[in-house]
SEPA-702022 format. One record per residue: residue number from 1; x, y, z of N, C-alpha, C in turn; residue in one letter. Coordinates in pm, 1 decimal. Layout:
<recs>
{nr->NUM, n_east->X, n_north->Y, n_up->Z, ca_east->X, ca_north->Y, ca_up->Z, c_east->X, c_north->Y, c_up->Z, rest->A} $
...
</recs>
This chain:
<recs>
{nr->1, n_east->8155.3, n_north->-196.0, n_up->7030.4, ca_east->8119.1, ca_north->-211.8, ca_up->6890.6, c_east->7989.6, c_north->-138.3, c_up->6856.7, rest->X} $
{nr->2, n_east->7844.5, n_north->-138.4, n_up->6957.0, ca_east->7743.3, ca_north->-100.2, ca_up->6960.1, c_east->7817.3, c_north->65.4, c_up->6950.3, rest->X} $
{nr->3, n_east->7894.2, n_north->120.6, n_up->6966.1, ca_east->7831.3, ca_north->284.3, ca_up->6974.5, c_east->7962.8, c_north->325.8, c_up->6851.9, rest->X} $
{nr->4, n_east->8072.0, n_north->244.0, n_up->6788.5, ca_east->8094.2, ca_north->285.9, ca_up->6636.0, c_east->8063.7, c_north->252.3, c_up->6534.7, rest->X} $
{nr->5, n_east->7950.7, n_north->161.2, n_up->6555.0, ca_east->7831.6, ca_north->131.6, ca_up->6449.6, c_east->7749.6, c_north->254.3, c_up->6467.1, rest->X} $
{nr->6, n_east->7705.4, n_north->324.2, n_up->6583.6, ca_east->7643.9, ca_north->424.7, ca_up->6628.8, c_east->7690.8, c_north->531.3, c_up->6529.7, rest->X} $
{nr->7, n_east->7786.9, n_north->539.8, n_up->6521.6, ca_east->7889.2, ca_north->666.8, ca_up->6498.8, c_east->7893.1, c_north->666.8, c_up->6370.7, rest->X} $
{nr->8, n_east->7903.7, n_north->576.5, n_up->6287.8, ca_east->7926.0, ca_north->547.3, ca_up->6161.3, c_east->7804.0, c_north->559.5, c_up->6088.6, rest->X} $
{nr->9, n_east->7711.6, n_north->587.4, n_up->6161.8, ca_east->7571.4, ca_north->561.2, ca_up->6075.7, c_east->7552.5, c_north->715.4, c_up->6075.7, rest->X} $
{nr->10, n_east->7584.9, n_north->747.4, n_up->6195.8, ca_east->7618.7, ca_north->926.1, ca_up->6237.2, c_east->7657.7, c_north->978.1, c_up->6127.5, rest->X} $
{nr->11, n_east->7778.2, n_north->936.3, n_up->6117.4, ca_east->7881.6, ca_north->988.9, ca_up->5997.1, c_east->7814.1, c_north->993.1, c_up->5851.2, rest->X} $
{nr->12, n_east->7764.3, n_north->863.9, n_up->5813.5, ca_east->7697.1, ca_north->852.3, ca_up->5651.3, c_east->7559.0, c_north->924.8, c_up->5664.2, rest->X} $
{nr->13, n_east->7511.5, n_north->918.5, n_up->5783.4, ca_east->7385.6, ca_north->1067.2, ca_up->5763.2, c_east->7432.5, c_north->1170.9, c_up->5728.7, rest->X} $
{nr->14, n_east->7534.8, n_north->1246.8, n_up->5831.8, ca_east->7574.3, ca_north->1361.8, ca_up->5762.4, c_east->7611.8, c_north->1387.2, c_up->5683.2, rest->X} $
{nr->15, n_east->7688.6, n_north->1272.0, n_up->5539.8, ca_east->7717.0, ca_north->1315.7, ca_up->5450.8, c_east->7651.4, c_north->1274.7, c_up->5346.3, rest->X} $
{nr->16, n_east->7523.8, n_north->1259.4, n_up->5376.8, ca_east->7400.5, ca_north->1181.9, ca_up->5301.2, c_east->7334.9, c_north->1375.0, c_up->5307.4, rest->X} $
{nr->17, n_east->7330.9, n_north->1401.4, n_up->5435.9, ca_east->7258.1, ca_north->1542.2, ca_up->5444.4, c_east->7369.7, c_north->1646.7, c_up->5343.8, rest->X} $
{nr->18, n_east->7440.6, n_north->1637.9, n_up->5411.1, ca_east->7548.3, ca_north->1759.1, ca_up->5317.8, c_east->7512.4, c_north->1755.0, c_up->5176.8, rest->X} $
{nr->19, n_east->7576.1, n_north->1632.5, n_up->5120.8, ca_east->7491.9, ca_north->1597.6, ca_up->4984.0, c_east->7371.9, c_north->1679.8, c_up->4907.0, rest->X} $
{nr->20, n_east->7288.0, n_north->1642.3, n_up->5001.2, ca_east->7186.7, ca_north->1689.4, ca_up->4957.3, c_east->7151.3, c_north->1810.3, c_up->5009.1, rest->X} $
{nr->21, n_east->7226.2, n_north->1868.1, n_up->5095.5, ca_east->7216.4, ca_north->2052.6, ca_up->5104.8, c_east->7267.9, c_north->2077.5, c_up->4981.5, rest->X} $
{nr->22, n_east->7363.8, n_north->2080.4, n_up->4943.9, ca_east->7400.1, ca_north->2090.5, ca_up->4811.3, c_east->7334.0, c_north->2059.4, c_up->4643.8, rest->X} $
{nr->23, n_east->7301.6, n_north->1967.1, n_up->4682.2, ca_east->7215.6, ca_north->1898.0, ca_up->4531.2, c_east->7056.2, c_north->2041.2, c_up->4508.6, rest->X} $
{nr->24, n_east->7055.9, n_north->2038.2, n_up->4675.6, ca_east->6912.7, ca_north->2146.3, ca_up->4696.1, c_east->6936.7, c_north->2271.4, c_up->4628.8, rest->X} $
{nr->25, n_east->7028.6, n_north->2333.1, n_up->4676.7, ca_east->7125.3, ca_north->2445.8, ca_up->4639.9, c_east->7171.7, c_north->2472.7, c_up->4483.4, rest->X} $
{nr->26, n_east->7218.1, n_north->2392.8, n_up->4401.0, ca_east->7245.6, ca_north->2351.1, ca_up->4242.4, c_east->7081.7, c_north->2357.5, c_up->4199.2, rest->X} $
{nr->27, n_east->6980.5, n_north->2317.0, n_up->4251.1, ca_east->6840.2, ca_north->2289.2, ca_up->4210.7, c_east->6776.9, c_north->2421.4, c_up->4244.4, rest->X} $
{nr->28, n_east->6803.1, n_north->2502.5, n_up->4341.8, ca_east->6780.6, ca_north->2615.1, ca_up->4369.0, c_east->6811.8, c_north->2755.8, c_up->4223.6, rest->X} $
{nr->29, n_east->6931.5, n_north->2699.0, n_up->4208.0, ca_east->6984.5, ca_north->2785.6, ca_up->4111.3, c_east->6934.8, c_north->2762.9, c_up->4032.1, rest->X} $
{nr->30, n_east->6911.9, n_north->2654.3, n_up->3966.7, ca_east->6896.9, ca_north->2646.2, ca_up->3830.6, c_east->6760.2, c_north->2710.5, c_up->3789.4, rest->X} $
{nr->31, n_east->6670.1, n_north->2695.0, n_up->3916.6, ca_east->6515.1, ca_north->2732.3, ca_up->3868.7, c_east->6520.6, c_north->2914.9, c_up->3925.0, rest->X} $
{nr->32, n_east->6626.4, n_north->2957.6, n_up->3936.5, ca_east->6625.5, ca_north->3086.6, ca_up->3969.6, c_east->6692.0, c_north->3134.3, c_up->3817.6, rest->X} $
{nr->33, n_east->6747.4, n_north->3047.0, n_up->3807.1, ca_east->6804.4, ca_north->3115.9, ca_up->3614.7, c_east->6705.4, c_north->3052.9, c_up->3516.2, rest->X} $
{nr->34, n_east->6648.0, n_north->2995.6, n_up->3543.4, ca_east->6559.3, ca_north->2921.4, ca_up->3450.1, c_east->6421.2, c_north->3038.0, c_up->3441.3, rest->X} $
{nr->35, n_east->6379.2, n_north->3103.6, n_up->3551.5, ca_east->6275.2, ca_north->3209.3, ca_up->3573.8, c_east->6293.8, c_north->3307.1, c_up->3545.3, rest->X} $
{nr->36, n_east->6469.0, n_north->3375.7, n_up->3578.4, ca_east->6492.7, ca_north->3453.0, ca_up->3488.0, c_east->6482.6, c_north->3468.9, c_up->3327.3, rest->X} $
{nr->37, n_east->6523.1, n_north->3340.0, n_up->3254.8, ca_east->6544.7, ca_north->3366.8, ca_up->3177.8, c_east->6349.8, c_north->3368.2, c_up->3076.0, rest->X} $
{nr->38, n_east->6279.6, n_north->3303.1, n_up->3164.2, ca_east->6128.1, ca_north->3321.5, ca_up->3108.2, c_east->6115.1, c_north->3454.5, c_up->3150.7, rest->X} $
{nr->39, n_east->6123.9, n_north->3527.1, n_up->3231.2, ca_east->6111.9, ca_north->3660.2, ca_up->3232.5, c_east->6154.5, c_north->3727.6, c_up->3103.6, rest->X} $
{nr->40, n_east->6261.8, n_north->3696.7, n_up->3080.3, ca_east->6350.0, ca_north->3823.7, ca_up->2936.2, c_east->6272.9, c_north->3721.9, c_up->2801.9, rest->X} $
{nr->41, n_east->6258.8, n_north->3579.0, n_up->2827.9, ca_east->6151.3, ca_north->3578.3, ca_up->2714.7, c_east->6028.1, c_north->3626.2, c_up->2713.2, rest->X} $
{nr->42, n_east->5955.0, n_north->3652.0, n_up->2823.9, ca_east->5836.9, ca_north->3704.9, ca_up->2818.1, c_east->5829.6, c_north->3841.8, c_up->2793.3, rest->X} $
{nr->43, n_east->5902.6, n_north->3964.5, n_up->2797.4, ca_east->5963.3, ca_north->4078.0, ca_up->2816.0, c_east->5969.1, c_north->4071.1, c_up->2612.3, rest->X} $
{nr->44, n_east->6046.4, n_north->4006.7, n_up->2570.6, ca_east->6095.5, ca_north->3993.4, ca_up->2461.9, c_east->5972.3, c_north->3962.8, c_up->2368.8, rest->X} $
{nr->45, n_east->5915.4, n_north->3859.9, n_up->2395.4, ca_east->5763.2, ca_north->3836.2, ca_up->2311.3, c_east->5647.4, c_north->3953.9, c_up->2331.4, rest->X} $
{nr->46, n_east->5665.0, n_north->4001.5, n_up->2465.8, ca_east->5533.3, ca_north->4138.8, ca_up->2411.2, c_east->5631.7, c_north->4211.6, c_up->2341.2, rest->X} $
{nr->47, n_east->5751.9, n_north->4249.4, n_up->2334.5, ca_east->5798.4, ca_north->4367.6, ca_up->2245.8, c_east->5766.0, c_north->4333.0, c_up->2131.7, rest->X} $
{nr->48, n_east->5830.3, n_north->4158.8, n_up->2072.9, ca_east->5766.4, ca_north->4128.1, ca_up->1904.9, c_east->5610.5, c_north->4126.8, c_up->1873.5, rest->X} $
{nr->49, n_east->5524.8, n_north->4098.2, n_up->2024.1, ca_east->5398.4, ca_north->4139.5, ca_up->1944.4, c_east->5382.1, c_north->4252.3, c_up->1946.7, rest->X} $
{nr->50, n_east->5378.9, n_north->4346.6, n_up->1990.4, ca_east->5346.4, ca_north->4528.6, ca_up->2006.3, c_east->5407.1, c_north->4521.3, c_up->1858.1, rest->X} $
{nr->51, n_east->5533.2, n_north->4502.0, n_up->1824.1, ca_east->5606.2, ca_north->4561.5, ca_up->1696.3, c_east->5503.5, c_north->4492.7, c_up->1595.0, rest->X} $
{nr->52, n_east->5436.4, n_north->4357.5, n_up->1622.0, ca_east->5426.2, ca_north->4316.5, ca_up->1486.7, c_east->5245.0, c_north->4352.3, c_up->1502.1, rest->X} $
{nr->53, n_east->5185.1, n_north->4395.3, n_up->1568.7, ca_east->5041.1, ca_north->4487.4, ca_up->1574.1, c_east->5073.9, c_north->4623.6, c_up->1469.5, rest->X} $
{nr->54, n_east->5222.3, n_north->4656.6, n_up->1558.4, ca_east->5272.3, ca_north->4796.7, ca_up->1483.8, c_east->5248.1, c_north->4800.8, c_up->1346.6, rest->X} $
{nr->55, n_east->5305.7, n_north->4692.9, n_up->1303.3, ca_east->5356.2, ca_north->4704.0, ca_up->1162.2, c_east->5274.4, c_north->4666.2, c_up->1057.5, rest->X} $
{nr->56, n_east->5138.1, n_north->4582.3, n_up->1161.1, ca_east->5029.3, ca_north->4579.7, ca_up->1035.9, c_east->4927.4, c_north->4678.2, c_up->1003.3, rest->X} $
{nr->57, n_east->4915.5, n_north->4798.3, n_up->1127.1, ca_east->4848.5, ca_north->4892.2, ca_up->1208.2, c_east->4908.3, c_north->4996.1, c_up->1061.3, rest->X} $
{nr->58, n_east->5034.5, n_north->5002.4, n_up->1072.3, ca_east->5114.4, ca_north->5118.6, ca_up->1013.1, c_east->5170.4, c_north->5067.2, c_up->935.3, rest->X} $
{nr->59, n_east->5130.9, n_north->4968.7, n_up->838.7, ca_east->5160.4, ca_north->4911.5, ca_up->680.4, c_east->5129.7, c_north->5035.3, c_up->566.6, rest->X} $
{nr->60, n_east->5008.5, n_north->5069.7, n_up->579.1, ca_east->4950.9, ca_north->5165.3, ca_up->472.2, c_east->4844.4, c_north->5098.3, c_up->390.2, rest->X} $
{nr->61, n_east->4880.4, n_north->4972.4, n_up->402.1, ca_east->4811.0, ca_north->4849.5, ca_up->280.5, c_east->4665.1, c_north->4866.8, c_up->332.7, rest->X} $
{nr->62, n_east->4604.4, n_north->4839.4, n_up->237.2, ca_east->4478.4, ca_north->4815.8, ca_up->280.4, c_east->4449.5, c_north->4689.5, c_up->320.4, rest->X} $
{nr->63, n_east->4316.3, n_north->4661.0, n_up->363.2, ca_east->4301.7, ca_north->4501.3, ca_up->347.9, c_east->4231.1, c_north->4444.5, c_up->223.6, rest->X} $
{nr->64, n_east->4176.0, n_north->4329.9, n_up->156.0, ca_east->4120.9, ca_north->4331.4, ca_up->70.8, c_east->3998.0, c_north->4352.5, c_up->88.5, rest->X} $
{nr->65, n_east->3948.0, n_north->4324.8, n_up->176.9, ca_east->3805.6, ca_north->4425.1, ca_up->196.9, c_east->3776.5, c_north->4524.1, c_up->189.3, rest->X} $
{nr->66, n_east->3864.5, n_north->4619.2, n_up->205.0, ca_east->3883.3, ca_north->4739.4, ca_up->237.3, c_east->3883.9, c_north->4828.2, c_up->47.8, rest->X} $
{nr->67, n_east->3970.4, n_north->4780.3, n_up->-12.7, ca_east->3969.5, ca_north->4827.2, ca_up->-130.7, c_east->3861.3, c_north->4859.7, c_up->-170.8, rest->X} $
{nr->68, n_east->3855.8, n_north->4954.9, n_up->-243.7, ca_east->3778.2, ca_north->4976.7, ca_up->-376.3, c_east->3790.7, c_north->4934.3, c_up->-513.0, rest->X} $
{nr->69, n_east->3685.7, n_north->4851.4, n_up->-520.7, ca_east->3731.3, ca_north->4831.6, ca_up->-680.0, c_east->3783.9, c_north->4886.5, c_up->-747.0, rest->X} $
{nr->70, n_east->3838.3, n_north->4867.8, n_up->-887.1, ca_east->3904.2, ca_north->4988.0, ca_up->-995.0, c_east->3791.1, c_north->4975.0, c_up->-1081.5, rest->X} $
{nr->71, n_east->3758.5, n_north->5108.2, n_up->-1156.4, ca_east->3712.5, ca_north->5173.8, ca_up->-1223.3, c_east->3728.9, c_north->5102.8, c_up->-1376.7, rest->X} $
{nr->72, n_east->3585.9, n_north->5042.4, n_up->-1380.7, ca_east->3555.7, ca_north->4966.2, ca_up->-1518.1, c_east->3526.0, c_north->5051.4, c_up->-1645.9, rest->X} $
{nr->73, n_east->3608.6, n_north->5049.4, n_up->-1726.9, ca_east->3583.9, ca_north->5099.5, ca_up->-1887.0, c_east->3471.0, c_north->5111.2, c_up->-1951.1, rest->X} $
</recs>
């Protein structure tokens, strides 16, 4: 009786371990797509800031400081 109590405890370890090779593995992935995908957001946010520096850079507008008054009558 002592050594398939042995055996049995054998048995629910290993599939206590398997388990959790697996659960490791699913957890593995997810933070490997999860990093990817902060990569292509980070990739993606300097392009919208560069564009949106661009576009105030190369508006034409002045600022209001910048103006000159208009020419009083």
């Amino acid at each position: 009786m002592e050594i398939q109590h042995l055996e049995e405890r054998v048995e629910n370890l290993e599939m206590k371990l398997s388990f959790q090779d697996d659960t490791i593995e699913q957890l593995n992935d997810a933070i490997i797509d999860q990093q990817k995908r902060l990569e292509d957001q980070k990739v993606q946010l300097t392009f919208l800031i560069s564009r949106i520096k661009t576009m105030q850079v190369g508006s034409g507008l002045a600022s209001e400081a910048d103006e000159t008054p208009p020419p009083h009558y």
